[in-house]
N, C-alpha and C positions, 0 to 999 in steps of 0.2 A: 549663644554663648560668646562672650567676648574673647578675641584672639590677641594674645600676647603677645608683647613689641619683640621685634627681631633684636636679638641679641647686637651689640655695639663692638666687640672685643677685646672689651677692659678687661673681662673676667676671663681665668683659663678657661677653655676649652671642656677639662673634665670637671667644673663647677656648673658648669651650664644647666639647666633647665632640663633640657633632654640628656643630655647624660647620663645626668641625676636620676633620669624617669629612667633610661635603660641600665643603668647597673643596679638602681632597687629593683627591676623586674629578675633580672640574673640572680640577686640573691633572695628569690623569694619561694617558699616551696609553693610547684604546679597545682597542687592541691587545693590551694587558699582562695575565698571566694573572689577577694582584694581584684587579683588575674585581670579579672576583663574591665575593670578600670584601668590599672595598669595600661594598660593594650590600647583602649580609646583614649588615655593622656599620650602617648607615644605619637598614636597619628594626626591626634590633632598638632600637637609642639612641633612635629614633622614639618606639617603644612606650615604652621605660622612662623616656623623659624630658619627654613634652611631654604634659602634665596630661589635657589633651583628649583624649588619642587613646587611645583602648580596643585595637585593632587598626593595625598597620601591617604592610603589602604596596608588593612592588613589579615591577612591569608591565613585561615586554620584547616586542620582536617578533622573531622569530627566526625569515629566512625569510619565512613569509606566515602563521605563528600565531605569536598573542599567549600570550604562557605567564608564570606566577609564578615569579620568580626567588629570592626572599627573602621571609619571612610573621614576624611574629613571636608569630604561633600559626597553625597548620593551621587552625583555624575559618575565619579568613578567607578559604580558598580558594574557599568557594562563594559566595561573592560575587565577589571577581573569574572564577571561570567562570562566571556568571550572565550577566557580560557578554561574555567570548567566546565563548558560544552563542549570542548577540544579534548580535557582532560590532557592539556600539553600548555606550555606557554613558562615565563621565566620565573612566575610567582610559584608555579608547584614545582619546578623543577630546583630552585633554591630548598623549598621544604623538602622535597623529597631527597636531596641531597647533603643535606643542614650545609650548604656554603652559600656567599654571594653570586647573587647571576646579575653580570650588568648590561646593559643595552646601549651600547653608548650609540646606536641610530637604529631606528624603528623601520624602517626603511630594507633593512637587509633581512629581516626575520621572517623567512617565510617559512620556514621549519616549523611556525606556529602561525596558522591561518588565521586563527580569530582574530588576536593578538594585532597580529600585521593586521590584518581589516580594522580593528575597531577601532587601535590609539590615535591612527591618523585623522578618524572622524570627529574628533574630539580634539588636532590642533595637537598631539603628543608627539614626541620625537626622539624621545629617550626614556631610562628608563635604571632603576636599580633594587633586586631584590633582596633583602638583610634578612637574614634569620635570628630570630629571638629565643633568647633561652633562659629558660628559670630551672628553679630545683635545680632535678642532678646534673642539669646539664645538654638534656634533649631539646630540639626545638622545637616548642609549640607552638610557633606561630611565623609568619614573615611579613614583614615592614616592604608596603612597593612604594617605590616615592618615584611617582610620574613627571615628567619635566615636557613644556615646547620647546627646551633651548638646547639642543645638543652640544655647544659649548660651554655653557656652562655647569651642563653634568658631567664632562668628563672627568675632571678632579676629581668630584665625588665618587664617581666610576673607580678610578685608579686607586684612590684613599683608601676605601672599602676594600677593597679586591686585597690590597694590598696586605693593609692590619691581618687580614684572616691567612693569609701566607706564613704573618710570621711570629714565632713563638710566643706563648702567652705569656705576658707580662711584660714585654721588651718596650722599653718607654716608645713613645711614639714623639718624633720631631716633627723639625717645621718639613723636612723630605717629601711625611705625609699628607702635610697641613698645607701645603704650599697650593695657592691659587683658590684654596678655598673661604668661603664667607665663614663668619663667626659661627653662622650656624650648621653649617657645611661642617664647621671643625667638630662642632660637639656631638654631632651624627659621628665621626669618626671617634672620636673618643673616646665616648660612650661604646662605641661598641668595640674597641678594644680592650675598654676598661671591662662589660661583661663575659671576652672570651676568657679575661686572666679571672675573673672568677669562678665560672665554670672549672676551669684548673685545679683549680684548689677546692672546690668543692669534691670533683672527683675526685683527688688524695688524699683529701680527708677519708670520704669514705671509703677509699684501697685500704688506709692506713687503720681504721675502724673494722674493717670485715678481716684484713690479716690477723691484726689485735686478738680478735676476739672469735676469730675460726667462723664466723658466720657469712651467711648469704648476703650480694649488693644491697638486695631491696632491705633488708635489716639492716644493715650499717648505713645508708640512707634516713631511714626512720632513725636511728638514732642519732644523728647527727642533726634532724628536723627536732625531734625532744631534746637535746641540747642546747640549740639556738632556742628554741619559747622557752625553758627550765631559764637561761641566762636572759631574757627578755631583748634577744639580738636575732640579727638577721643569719643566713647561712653566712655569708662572707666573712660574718666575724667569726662567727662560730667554727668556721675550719680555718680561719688561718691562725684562731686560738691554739684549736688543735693540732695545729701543723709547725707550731711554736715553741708548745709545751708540752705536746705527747700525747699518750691517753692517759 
């Protein structure tokens, strides 16, 4: 498969390519077969766009194991199984936390043995895990985007860390953006642009199960039969409804 030119940054940041691929994934119900496409466009645009990242993987739990879902080389598989033989490391501990874990040096991690053993044999030095969210809002999956340069993941580091600290939806400046590549930006973009959807997905659905006295997982379902009724994704679908009422 051929890899796509690094962004240039003519274009914003949240028009970007990956952006684009992580806030269709935010608005997309977890149910839909689409997902693990979704997932493998993520890490491939990952690797071919964001300056930093040498390797990018992505981390599900499926059941009670943690498995590679998308790599955008096979190398990086033993690193992520490094840590689910650990059953410890920054990719499950982002999932199992739904927030970022960043790594800005590989070097200090000994808290996860594999981890610390196996990224340095493989020339890694940093590190940052993003959690993905579709449907209502949970995170099924986490984004590792592996780096040799530990200077030039820090931004990313900080970028990252940063959007998930603070409120969904609060525009994101150059504050965030600063020192980072075009593609560095749309990694952050995007995934501030998915936490303010998740938002609004979720008041939608508060605002649907108050409505109408019903259970989450119902006012969920129905807010997923209202976005395919209107031929739209969630995002529009609740901020329709968060617009105009029920």
């Amino acid at each position: 498969m051929a890899s796509s030119p690094r962004p240039t940054g003519s274009d914003p940041p949240a028009n970007g390519a990956l952006a684009t691929a992580l806030t269709a994934l935010a608005a997309t119900p977890e149910h839909l077969p689409g997902v693990h496409g979704q997932l493998v466009t993520i890490a491939r645009l990952t690797a071919d766009r964001v300056a930093a990242a040498r390797y990018a993987s992505i981390t599900a739990l499926r059941g009670s194991t943690y498995i590679t879902v998308a790599v955008s080389d096979d190398l990086i598989r033993a690193v992520d199984e490094a840590q689910y033989a650990d059953n410890a490391g920054p990719c499950l501990e982002s999932l199992a936390e739904g927030r970022p874990v960043g790594v800005p040096d590989v070097d200090l991690t000994v808290q996860w043995p594999g981890f610390h053993q196996q990224a340095p044999r493989m020339g890694l030095h940093a590190s940052v895990s993003v959690p993905l969210h579709a449907g209502r809002g949970d995170a099924i999956a986490v984004l590792n985007v592996y780096s040799h340069d530990r200077v030039a993941m820090a931004p990313l580091i900080a970028g990252i860390c940063s959007v998930h600290g603070h409120p969904a939806g609060e525009i994101i400046d150059e504050i965030h953006l600063s020192g980072l590549d075009a593609g560095g930006q749309e990694l952050v973009a995007g995934y501030a642009a998915a936490l303010s959807i998740r938002a609004d997905v979720r008041l939608a659905v508060e605002l649907i199960r108050n409505g109408y006295r019903c259970s989450a997982d119902d006012a969920y379902l129905s807010l997923c039969i209202r976005a395919a009724q209107a031929g739209t994704n969630l995002a529009e679908a609740a901020s329709a409804l968060i617009s105009r009422g029920l």
